[in-house]
N, C-alpha and C positions, 0 to 999 in steps of 0.2 A: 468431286471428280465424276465425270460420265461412268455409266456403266460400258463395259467395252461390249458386250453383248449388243446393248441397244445401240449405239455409235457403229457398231456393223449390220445391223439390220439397216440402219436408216442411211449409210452408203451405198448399200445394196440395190436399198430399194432404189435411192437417187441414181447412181448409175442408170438404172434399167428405164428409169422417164427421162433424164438426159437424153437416152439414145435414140430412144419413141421422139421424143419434140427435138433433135437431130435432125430425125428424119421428116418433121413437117419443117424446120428449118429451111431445108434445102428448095423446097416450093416456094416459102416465102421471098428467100434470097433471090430467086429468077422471078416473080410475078409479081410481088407490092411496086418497086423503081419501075416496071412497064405499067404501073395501074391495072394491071390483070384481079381476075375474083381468087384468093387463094384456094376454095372449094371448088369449084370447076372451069373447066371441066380433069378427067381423072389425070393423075402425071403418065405421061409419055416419052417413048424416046423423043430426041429431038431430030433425028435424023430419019428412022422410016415413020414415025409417027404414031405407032404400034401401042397402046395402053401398057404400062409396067402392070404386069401380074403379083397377087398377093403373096404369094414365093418369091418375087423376085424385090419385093419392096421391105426383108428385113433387114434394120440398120447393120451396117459394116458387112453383116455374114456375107447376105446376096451378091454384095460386091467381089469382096473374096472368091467365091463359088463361081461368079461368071468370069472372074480372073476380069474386072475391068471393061465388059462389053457387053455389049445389047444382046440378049437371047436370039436377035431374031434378025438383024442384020448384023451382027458383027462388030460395031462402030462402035470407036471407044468409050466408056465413060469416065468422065474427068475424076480424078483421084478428089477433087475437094468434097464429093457428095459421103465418104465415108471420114474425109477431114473436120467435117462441120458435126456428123453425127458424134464423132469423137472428142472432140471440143467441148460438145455442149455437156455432154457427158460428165466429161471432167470440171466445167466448172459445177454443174450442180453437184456432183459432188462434193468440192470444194464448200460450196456454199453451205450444203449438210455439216460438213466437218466446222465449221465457223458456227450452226448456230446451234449444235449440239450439246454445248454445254447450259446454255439457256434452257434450249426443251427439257435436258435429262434432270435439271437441278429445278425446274419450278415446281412449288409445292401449292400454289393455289389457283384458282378459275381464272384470275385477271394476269396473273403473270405464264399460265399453259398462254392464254389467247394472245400475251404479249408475243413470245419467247415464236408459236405459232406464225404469227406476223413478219415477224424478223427473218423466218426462214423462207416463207409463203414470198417475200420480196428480194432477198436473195436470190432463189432459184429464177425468178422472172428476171431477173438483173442479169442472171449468169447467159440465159436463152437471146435477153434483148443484145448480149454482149455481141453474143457470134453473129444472129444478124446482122446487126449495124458494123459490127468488122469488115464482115463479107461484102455487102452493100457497097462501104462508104471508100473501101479499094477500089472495087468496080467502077461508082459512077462519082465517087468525089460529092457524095450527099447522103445525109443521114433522114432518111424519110417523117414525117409525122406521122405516121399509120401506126410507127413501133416506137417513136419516140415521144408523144404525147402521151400512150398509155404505159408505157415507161414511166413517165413526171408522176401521174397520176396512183399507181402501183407503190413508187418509193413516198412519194409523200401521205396517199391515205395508207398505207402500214403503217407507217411512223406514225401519224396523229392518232390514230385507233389502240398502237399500247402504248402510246404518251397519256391517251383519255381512259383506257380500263384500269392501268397501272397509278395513276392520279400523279405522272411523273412532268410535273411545268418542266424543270429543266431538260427532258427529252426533247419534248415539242418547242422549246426556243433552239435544243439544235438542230433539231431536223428544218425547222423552217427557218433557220441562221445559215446553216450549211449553205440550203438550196439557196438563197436570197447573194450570199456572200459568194458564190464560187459563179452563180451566173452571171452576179453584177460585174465580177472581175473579168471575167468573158467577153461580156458586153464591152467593156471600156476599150480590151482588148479588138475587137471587131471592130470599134467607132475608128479605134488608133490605126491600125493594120488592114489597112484597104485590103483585099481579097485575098489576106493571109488567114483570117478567122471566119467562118461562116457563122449564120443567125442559129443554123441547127448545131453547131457546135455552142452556143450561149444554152439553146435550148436544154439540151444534152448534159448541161453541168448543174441544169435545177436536180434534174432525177441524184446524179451522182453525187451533188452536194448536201441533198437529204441524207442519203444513205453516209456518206461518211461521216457527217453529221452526226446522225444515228450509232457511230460508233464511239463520237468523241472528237474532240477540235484538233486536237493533237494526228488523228487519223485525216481528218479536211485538209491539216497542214501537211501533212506526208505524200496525200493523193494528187494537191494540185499541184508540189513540187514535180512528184514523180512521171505525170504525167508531159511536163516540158523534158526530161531530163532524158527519158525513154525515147520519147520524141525526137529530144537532138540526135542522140547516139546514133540512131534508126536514121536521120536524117545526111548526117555524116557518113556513116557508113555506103550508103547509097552516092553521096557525091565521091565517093573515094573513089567507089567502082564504076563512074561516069553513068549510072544506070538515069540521074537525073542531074540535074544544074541547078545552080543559085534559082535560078527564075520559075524551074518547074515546080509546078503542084502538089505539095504530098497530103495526103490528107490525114487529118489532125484527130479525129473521131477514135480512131484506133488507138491511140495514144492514151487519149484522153480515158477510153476505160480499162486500160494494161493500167496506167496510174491510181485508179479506183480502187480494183482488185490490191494493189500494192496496201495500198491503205487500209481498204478492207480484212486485210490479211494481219499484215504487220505493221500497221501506223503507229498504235500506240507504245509498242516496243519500238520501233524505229523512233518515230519523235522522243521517249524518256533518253536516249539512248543519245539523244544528239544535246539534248538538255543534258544529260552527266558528261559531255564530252566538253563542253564551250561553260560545263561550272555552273548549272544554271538550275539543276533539279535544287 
């Protein structure tokens, strides 16, 4: 069992870098899709143009405090830039509370740097979340600037405590997951002309390590979850005429609301569906 002590310290702390990489979130989300530099030049309103001051750039508070508006014309600021700080928030947090039991329970050098890993890719999974949310509403594409090192992030953690840990069957699921859930993407995309993008195939290497990384049973819950969340979301939206059979909805967001599913609850959810259909 975690000590509860240290499972609140390391909430805490996650909260409080959530909120900090939130806030560079929100840079990301308006400059990587223009090809802009995300270091400069400094953030600005976008309206007088005016440099945001260091007062004025702490996550959530400053917004609050200016009630929504530029210090200095007036002009609103969008509610999403304390939406995204708050998100990212909560998923590393989340992603703390998932890999907490690992960190608090390893007793040796190679299962710390495992346990280390697992959370180290987590929290970058939770940040690549809300970007690529943000984004792939917006412009209907999931960029490579955050998704290639996304792949990269989920699969060398994986292999780094599949190789400290000496665990083969880690590293065939982390590199089964990724292999399986983008090949099923792919086929997907060859079959569904401009229903699936190529960044959506990309997108399910990262996600299919990492579920992978939890167990096959979690692969099976995530890539279910991910159509299923999808439809509802998709229906719901033709109910309320907001889109029609023909229109675009983009699939990215789905695809890691399902992830986190799995991430979370797969392996209870998959036992659960095996004791239901008789099958554990």
């Amino acid at each position: 069992m975690s000590d509860p002590t240290f499972v609140a310290v390391l909430v805490g702390l996650s909260g409080v870098l959530g909120l900090a990489v939130g806030s560079f979130l929100n840079v990301v989300v308006h400059r990587v899709p223009a090809g802009a530099s995300i270091v400069s030049p400094p953030s600005a309103c976008p309206n007088c143009e005016t440099p945001i001051r260091k007062r004025d750039n702490v996550p959530v508070l400053s917004w609050l405090v200016l009630r929504g508006k530029c210090r200095d014309c007036a002009a609103p600021i969008s509610a999403r830039y304390p939406l995204v700080e708050l998100g990212t928030a909560a998923l590393v947090v989340v992603a703390a509370l998932v890999a907490a039991p690992a960190l608090a329970t390893a007793t040796s050098i190679p299962e710390t740097i495992a346990a280390s890993a697992w959370f180290l890719a987590l929290a970058w999974f939770a940040a690549a979340s809300v970007a690529l949310t943000a984004i792939d509403l917006d412009t209907h594409r999931l960029p490579n600037a955050i998704v290639y090192p996304t792949i990269l992030m989920s699969l060398g953690t994986g292999l780094i405590a599949a190789g400290v840990t000496l665990d083969a069957a880690l590293a065939v699921r982390v590199l089964g997951g990724a292999l399986a859930l983008s090949g099923g993407y792919l086929l997907l995309a060859l079959a569904w002309k401009g229903g699936m993008g190529l960044g959506d195939v990309k997108l399910a290497v990262a996600i299919g390590a990492l579920l992978g990384w939890v167990g096959w049973g979690a692969l099976a819950v995530g890539a279910f979850a991910a159509f299923f969340v999808g439809g509802l979301v998709a229906l719901a939206l033709m109910v309320a005429r907001r889109v029609d059979r023909r229109g675009g909805i983009p699939f990215g967001p789905w695809m890691l609301a399902g992830a986190w599913i799995g991430i979370i609850a797969g392996p209870s959810l998959f036992d659960g569906y095996l004791d239901l259909v008789g099958l554990a």
